[in-house]
C-alpha positions as CSV (number, residue, x, y, z in Angstrom):
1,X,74.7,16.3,48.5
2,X,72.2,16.8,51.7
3,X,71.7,14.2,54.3
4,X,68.9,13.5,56.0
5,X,68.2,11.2,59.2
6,X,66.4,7.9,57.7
7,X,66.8,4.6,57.4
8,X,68.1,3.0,54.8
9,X,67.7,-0.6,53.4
10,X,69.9,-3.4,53.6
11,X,69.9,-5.2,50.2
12,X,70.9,-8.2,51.4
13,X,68.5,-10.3,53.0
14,X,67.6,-13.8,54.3
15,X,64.1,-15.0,53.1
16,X,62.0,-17.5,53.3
17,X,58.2,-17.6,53.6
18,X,57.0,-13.8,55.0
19,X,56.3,-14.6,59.0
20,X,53.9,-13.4,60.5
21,X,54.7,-10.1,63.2
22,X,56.1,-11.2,66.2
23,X,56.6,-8.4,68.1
24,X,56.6,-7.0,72.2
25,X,56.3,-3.3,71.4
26,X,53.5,-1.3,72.1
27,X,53.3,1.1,69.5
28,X,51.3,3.6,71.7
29,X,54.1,3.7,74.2
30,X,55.4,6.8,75.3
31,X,58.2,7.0,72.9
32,X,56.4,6.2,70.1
33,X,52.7,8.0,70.4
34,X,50.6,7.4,66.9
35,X,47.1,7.9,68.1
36,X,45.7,8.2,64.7
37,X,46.8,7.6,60.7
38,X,45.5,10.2,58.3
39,X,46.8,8.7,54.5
40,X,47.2,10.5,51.6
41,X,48.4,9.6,48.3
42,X,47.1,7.0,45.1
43,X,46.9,3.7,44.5
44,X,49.4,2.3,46.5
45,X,47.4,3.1,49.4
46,X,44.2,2.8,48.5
47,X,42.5,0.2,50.7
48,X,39.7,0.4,48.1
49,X,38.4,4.5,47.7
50,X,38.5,4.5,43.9
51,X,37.0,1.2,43.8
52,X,33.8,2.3,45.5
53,X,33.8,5.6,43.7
54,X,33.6,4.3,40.2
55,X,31.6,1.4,40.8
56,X,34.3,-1.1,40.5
57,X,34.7,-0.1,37.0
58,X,38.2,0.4,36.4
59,X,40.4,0.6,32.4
60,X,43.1,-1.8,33.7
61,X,41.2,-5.3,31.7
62,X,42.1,-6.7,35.6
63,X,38.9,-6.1,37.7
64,X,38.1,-9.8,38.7
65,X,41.4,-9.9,40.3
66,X,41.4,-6.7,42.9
67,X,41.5,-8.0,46.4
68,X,38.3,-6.0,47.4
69,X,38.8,-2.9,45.1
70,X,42.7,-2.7,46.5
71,X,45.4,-2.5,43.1
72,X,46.5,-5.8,44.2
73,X,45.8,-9.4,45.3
74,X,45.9,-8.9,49.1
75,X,46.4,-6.1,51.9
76,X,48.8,-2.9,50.9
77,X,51.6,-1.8,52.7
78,X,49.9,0.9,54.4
79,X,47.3,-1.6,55.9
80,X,50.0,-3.8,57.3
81,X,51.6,-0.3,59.0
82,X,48.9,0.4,60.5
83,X,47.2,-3.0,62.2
84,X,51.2,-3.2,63.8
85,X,50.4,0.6,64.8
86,X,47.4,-0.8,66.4
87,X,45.7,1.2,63.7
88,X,42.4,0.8,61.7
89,X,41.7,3.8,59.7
90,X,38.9,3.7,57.6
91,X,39.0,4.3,53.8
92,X,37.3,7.9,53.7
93,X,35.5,7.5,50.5
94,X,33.8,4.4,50.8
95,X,31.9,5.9,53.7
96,X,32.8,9.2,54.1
97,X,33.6,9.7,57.9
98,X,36.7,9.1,59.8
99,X,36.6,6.1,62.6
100,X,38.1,6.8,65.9
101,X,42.0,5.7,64.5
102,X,41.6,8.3,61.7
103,X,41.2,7.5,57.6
104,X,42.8,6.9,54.5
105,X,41.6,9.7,51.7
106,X,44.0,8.1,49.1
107,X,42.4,7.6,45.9
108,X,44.3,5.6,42.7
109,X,44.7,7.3,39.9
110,X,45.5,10.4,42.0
111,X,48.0,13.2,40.6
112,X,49.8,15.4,43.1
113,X,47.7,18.4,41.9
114,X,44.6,18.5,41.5
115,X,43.6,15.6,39.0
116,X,43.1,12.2,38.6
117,X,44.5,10.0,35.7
118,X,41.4,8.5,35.2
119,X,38.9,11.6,35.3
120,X,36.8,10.3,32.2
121,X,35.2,8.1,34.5
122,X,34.0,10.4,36.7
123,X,36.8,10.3,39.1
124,X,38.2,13.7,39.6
125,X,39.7,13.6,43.0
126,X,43.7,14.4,42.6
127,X,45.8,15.1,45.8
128,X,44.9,18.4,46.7
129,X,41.1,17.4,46.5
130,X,42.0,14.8,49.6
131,X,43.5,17.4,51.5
132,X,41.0,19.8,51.3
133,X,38.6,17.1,52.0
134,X,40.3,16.5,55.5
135,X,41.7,20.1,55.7
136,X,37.9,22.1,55.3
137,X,36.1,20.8,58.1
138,X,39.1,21.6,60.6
139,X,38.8,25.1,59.3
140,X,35.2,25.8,59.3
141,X,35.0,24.2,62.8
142,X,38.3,26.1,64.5
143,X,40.2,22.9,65.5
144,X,43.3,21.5,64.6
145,X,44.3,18.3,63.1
146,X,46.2,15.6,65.8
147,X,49.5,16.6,66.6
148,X,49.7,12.7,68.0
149,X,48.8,11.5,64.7
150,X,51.1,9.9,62.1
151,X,50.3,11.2,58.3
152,X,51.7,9.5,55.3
153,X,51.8,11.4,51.5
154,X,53.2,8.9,49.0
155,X,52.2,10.5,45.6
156,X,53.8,11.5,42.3
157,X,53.9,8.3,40.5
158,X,51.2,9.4,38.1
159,X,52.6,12.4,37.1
160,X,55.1,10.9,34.8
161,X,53.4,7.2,34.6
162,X,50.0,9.2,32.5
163,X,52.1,9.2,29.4
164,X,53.1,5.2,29.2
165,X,49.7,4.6,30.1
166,X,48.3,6.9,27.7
167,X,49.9,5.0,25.4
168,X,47.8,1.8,26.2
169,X,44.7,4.0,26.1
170,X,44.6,3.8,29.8
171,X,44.4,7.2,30.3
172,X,44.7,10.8,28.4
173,X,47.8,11.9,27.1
174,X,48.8,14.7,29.0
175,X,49.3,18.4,27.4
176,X,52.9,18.9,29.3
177,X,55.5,16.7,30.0
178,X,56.3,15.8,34.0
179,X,58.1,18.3,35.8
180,X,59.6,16.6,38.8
181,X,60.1,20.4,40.2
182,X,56.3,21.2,40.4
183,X,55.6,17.7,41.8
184,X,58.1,17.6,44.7
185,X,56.4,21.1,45.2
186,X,53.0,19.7,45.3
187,X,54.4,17.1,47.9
188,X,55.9,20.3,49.9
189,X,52.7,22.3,49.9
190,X,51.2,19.3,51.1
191,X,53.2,18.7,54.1
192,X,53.2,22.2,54.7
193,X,49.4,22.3,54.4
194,X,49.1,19.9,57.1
195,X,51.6,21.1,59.3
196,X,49.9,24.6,59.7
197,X,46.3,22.9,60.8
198,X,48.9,21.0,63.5
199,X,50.2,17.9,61.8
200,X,53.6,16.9,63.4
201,X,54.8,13.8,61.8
202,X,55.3,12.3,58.7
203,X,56.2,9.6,56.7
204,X,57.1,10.0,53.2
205,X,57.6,7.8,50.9
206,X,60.1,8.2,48.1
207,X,59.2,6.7,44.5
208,X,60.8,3.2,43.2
209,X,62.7,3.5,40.1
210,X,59.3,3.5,38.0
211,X,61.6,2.5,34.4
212,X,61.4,-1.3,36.6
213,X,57.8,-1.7,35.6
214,X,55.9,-4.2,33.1
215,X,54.5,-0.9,31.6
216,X,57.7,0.5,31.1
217,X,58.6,-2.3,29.7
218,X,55.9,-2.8,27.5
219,X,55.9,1.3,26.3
220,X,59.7,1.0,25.3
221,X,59.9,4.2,28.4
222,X,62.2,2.6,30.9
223,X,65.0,4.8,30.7
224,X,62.9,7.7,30.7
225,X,60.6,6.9,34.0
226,X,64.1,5.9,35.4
227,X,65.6,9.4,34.8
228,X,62.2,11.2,35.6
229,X,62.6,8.7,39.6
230,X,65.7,9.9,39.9
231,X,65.4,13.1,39.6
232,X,61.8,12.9,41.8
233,X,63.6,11.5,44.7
234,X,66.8,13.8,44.6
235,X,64.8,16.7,44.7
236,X,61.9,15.0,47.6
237,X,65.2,14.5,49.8
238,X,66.3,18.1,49.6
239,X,63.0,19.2,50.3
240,X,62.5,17.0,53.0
241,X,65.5,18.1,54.4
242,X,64.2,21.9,53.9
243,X,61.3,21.4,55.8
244,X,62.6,19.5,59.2
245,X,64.3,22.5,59.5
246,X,61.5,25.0,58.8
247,X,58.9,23.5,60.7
248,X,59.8,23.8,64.2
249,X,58.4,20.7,65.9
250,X,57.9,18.4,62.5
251,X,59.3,15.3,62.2
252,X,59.1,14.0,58.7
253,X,60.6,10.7,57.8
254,X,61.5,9.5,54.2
255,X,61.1,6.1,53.4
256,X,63.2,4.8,50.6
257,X,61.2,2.5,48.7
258,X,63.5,3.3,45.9
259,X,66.4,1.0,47.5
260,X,63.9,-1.7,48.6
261,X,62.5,-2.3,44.8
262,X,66.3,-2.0,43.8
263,X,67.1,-4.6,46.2
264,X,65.0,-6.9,44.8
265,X,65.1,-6.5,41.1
266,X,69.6,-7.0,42.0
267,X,68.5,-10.1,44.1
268,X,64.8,-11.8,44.0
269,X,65.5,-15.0,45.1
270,X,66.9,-13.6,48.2
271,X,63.6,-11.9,48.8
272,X,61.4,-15.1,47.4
273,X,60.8,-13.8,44.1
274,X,60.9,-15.8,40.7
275,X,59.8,-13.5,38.6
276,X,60.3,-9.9,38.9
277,X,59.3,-8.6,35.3
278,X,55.8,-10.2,34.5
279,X,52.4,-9.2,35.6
280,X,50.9,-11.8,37.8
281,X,47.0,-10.8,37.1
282,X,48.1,-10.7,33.8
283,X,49.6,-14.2,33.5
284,X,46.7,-15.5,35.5
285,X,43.9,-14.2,32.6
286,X,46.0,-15.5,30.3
287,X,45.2,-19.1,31.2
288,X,41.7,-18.4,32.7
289,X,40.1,-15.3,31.5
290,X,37.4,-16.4,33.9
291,X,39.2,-16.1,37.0
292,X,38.5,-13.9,39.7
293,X,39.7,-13.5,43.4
294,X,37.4,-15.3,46.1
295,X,37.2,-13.2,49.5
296,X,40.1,-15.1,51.2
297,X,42.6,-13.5,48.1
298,X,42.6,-17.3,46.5
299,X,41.7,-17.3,42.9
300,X,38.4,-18.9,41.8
301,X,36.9,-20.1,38.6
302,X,40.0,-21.7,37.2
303,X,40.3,-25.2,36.1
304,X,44.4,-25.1,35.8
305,X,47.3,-24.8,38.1
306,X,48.0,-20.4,38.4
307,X,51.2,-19.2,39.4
308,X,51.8,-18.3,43.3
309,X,51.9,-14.9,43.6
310,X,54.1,-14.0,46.2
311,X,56.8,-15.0,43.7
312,X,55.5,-12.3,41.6
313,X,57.1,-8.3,41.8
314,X,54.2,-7.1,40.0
315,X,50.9,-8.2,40.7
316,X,49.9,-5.9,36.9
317,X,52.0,-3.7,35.1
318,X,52.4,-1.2,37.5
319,X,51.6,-2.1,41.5
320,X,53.3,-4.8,43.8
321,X,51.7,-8.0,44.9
322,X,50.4,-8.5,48.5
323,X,54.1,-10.0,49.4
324,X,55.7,-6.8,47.8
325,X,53.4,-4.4,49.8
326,X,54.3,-6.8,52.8
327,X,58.3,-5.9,51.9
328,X,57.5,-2.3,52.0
329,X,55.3,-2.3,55.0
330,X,58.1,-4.1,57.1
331,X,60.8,-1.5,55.6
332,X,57.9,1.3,56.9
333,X,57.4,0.1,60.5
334,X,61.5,-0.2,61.3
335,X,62.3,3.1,59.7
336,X,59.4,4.4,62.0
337,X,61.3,2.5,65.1
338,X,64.7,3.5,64.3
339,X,63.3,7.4,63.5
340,X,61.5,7.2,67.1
341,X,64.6,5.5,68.8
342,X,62.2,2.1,69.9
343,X,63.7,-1.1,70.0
344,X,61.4,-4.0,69.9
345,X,61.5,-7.6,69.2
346,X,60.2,-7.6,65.9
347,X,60.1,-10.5,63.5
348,X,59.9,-9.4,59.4
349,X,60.5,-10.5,56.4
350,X,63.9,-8.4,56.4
351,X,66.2,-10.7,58.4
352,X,69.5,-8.4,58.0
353,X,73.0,-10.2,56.9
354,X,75.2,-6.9,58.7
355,X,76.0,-6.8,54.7
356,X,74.8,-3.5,54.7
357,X,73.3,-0.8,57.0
358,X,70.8,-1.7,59.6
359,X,67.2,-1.0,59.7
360,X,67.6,-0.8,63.7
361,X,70.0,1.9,63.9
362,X,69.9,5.3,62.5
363,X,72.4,6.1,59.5
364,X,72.4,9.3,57.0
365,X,70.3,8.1,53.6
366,X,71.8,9.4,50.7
367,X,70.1,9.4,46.9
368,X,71.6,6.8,44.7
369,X,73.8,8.3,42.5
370,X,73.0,8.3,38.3
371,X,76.0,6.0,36.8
């Protein structure tokens, strides 16, 4: 089995309420130079792209409850990454133009080719659609993209979720089952795409064992999307390993977010979590089919007491909550420290035991092994 350099996540956590950042770094320091964000990917970093591309009018039954057109009831973990990079890229698609600290082309629904799960509505941009989008103007004008920039591809969950949601009607069943080989390739030409218009460093994300999910539950499939993560992420880490070493000058950094959704499925309470299996949005329309999310996240038009949500997993059958995107957005900016060697004073939800191996220092990640 390859190694490569990441950090890997301690399971075993002390937790209370999420703090808010309390933190001395500068991330534009010398050691740790992020200029820019350029984002890539689906819905778990869409800050609201398909939202504004479809008119709001998504298949998930769960519109009222989108946190301003985001796939859950608050800010996403690539969000939180970026305002503690000192970051504010703009969401591409909602105005089409980048701001100053860069933009986010990810766009739910995305497949790591060149499709989009949910193309009957009109929505047809897939992954290679976003790069070419950022890619083609570099091209046609002879520059190159920042070398200073940090640019995250977190994709590949669609390719084998289309099935399980075809069979909810939420999208078309596909004509070929997933091939984990040809979407880790997708995610290589992708890296490799940007590298060669001067992209330098990267942080990918890994998948979380998908099989976890209320729709996997619901689609009898759990066993199936666990196999199909396994062998994603196996083949991602060989790949990522491939490519540090042939692309001189690239630094790409895997985040496990496999290990941090396995953490807390083994031990919610220890992460604040009461229930790690039901959909909150879902729970919530139950009692008040009415409801809908006020500006400020809180939920409006109900008459009776709604569960909290950040003791939710799953705010609907497939995407986190705001306080799982806030577990994954902490796990981001320390495996970013501990990849670029800073050491600040940084206070996160992930308040380490020394029961496992630490965020702060840098330890070989190794793919959990199939029992």
């Amino acid at each position: 089995m390859n190694y490569i350099v990441s950090a890997t996540i301690a399971v075993t956590a002390s937790l209370g309420s999420i703090p808010a950042y309390a933190a001395t770094f500068n991330p534009q320091d010398s050691s740790f130079n992020l200029s820019q964000m350029f984002v890539f990917g689906d819905s778990l970093s869409d800050p609201g792209n398909a939202f504004y591309l479809t008119r709001g009018l998504f298949p998930d039954g769960s519109t009222s409850l989108h946190f301003q057109g985001r796939f859950s009831n608050g800010p996403i973990w690539i969000e939180s990454l970026a305002s503690f990079l000192d970051l504010n890229p703009t969401a591409f698609y909602a105005n089409f133009s980048e701001s100053a600290d860069g933009a986010n082309y990810a766009v739910s629904g995305s497949l790591s080719g060149d499709e989009n799960i949910v193309s009957f509505l009109g929505l047809s941009i897939g992954l290679q659609q976003q790069l070419e989008t950022f890619i083609y103007p570099l091209l046609t004008t002879n520059q190159s993209a920042n070398s200073d920039a940090l640019y995250t591809v977190f994709t590949g969950a669609n390719d084998y979720l289309i099935y399980p949601l075809s069979l909810l009607d939420l999208a078309i069943e596909p004509e070929t089952p997933p091939n984990p080989n040809q979407t880790v390739n997708n995610i290589s030409n992708a890296i490799e795409s940007l590298y060669n218009v001067g992209a330098r460093d990267f942080l990918i994300p890994n998948l979380p064992a998908l099989g976890q999910t209320p729709l996997a539950t619901f689609t009898g499939t759990s066993d199936w999307l666990n196999e199909l993560t396994d062998a994603h992420n196996q083949k991602l880490e060989l790949a990522i390993a491939e490519l540090n070493q042939s692309l001189s000058g690239a630094k790409i950094t895997l985040l496990d977010i496999n290990s941090i959704l396995d953490g807390i499925i083994e031990n919610p309470a220890q992460f604040g979590f009461s229930n790690f299996t039901g959909s909150w949005s879902n729970t919530v329309k139950y009692f008040c089919p009415d409801a809908f999310l006020a500006t400020d996240g809180s939920v409006a038009s109900c008459d009776v007491d709604v569960p909290d949500p950040d003791e939710y997993v799953f705010w609907d059958i497939l995407h986190p909550t705001a306080a799982g995107h806030q577990i994954f957005a902490d796990a981001a900016i320390n495996t970013l420290q501990s990849e670029y060697k800073t050491v600040p004073e940084y206070t996160s939800i992930l308040t380490f035991l020394g029961l496992g191996v630490s965020l702060l220092a840098i330890s070989p990640f190794k793919q959990k092994q199939k029992v």
